[in-house]
C-alpha positions in Angstrom: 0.0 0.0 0.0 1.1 3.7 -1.0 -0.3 6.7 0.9 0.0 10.2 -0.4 3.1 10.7 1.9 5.0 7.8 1.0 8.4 9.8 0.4 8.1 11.0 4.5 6.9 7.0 5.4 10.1 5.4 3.5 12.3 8.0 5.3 10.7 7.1 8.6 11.7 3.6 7.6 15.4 4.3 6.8 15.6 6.5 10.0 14.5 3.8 12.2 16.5 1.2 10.6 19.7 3.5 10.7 19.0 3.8 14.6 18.1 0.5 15.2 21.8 -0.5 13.5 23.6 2.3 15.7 22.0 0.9 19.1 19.6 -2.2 18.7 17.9 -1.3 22.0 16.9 2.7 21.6 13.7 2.3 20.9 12.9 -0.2 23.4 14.7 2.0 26.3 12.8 5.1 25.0 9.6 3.3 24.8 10.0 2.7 28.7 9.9 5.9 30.1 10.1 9.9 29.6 12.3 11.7 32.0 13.6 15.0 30.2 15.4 17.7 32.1 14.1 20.5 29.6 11.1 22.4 28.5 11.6 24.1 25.3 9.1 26.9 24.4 10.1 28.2 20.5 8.7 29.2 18.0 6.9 26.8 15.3 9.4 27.3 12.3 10.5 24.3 10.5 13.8 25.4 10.4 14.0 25.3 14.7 13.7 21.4 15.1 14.9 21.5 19.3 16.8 18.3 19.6 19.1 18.6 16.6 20.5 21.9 17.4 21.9 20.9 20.3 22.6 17.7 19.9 20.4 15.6 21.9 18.5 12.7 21.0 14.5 12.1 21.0 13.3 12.2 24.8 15.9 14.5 26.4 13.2 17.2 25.8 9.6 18.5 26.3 8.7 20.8 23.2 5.9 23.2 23.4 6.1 25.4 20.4 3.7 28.3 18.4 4.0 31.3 16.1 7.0 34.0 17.4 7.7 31.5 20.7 4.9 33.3 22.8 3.6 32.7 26.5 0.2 34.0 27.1 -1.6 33.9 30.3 -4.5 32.9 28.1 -3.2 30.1 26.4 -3.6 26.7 28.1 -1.9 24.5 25.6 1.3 26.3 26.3 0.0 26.5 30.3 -0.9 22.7 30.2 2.9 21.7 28.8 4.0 24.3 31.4 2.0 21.9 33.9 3.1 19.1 32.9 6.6 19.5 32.3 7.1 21.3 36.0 5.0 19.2 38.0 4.9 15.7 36.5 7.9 15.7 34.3 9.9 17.4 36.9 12.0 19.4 34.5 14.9 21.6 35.5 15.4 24.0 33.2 13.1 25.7 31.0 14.0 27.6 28.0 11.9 30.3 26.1 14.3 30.3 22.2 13.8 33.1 20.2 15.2 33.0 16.4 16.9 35.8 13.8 14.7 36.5 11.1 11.4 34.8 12.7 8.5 35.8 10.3 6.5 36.7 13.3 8.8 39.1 14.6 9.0 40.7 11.3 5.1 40.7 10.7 5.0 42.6 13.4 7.9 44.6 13.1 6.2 45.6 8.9 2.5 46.1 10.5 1.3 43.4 7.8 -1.9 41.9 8.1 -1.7 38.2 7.8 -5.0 36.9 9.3 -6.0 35.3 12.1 -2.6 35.2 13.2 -2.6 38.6 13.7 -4.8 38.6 17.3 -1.7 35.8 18.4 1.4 38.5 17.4 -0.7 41.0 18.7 1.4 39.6 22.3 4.7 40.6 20.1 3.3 43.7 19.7 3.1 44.6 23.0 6.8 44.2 23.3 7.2 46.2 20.4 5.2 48.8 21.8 6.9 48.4 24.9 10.5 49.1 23.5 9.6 51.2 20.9 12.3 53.7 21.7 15.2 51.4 21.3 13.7 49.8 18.2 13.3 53.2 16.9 16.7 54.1 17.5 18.5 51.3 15.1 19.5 52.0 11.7 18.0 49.0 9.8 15.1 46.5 9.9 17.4 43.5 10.3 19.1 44.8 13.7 15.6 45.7 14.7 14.1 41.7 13.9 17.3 40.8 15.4 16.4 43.2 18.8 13.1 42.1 19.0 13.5 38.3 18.6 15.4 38.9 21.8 13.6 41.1 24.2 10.5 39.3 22.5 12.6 35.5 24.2 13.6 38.0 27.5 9.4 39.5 28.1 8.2 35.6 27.9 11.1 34.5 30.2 9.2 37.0 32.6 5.9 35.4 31.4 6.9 31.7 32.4 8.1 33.1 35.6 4.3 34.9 36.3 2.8 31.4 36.1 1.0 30.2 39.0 3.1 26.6 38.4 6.3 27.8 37.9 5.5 30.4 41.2 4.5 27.4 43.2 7.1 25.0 42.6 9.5 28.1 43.6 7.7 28.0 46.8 7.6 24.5 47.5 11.8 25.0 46.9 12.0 22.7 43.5 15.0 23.1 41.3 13.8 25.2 38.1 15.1 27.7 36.2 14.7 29.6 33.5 16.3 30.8 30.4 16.4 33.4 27.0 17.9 32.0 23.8 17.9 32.8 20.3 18.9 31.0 17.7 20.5 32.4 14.4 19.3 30.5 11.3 22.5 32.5 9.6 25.4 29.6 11.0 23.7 27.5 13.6 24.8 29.3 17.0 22.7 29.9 19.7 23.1 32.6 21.1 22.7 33.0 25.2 21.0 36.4 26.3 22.0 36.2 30.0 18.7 36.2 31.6 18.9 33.0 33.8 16.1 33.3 36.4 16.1 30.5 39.2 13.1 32.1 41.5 10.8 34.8 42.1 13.1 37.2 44.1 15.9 37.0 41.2 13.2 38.0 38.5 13.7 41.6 38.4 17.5 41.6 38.9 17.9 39.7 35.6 15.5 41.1 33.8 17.4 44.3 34.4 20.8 43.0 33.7 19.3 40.9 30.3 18.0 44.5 29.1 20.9 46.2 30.2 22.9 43.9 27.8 20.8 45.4 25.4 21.4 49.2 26.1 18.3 49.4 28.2 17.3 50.7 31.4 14.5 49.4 33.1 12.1 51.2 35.7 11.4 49.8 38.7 7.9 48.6 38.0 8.7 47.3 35.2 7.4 43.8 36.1 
C-alpha cells in the first residue's frame, strides 16, 4: 500500500533502521519511560527542530512550540505543557528560544496583516510597543528583527516566571530555572541572552541585567 506521503513513510523507515543498527535497543529503552530535564518553548518554524541543534536525542526534551515563541496567560496549551513538564515531568530547566529573522517578529515589526494570526502576534506587539524607543533608535530593519527576537525570548522568560506553576514550585523549593535564547538561522549558534532566572526574588535583577545587555534601562515597576 502507498499513501500520499509515501516519500516521508520510506524515510521514517530508513531512520529507524539507521538507529536501530547504531543501538539495537533505543527504541525499546525510550519506549519505557520519559524523563527530560528541559522544556523548550520556540517558535513553530521548520527550520528550529529543538533536539538537533543541540545535539540531543529524542526524549531528552519536552517541546511546546507556536508562532513568534509566545507565553500568554491565556493560552492553556502552552499553560498545560508548562504543567506538565514542571509538576509531572519534573524538569529543571526551561528555555523560552527566540530565532533571527522569525516571520513573526518581522510581521509585526512591517505592520502586515496576515489573518487570524494577527490577534496571536498581537502579544509581540506589546513588546514592540513596549520598547519602541530602542527599536526606533537602530538604523535598519534587520538589527531591529534581530532586537526584537530577543527582548520578545527575554518578556516571555518574565511570562513563564508569572505562572502560578512555575511560582508554586519556587515556593515549595523545587529546582527550576529559566532561560532566554535565540537562535540564528544564519550559521547555527545559539546565542545565550544572560537572563537565567532560578526564582521569584531573582526576576527583576535579571530582567534588568538581560535588558541592560541590550542598552536598556529598566524602571522599577517594570514587572
Amino acid at each position: 500500500m502507498t499513501t500520499p506521503l509515501q516519500n516521508l513513510i520510506d524515510g521514517n523507515r530508513r531512520w529507524s533502521a539507521a538507529v536501530r543498527d547504531t543501538d539495537p535497543n533505543f527504541f525499546k529503552n525510550l519506549a519505557e519511560q520519559q524523563s527530560p530535564k528541559y522544556l523548550w518553548i520556540g517558535c513553530s518554524d521548520s527550520r528550529v527542530p529543538a533536539t538537533q541543534i543541540v545535539d540531543l536525542p529524542p526524549g531528552e526534551i519536552f517541546v511546546q512550540r507556536n508562532v513568534a515563541n509566545v507565553v500568554a496567560h491565556t493560552d492553556l496549551n502552552c499553560l498545560s505543557a508548562i504543567q506538565f513538564a514542571v509538576d509531572v515531568l519534573k524538569v529543571e530547566h526551561i528555555i523560552v528560544v527566540g530565532h533571527y529573522g522569525c516571520g513573526g517578529i518581522q510581521a509585526v515589526l512591517d505592520k502586515r496583516r496576515l489573518g487570524l494570526v494577527d490577534n496571536w502576534l498581537r502579544h509581540v506587539g506589546d513588546v514592540a510597543q513596549k520598547h519602541d524607543r530602542l527599536l526606533s533608535a537602530l538604523d535598519t530593519m534587520k538589527l531591529r528583527n534581530v532586537r526584537l527576537c530577543e527582548l520578545n525570548a527575554i518578556e516571555q522568560v518574565v511570562n513563564v516566571c508569572h505562572t502560578t506553576t512555575v511560582m508554586d514550585a519556587w515556593e515549595r523549593g523545587q529546582n527550576l530555572s529559566v532561560h532566554a535564547w535565540c537562535y540564528s538561522l544564519d550559521n547555527g549558534h545559539m546565542n545565550d541572552l544572560d537572563m537565567h532566572v532560578e526564582g521569584r526574588d531573582a526576576l527583576f535583577q535579571k530582567y534588568t541585567h538581560a535588558l541592560g545587555r541590550l542598552g536598556l534601562q529598566v524602571e522599577p515597576m517594570s514587572l
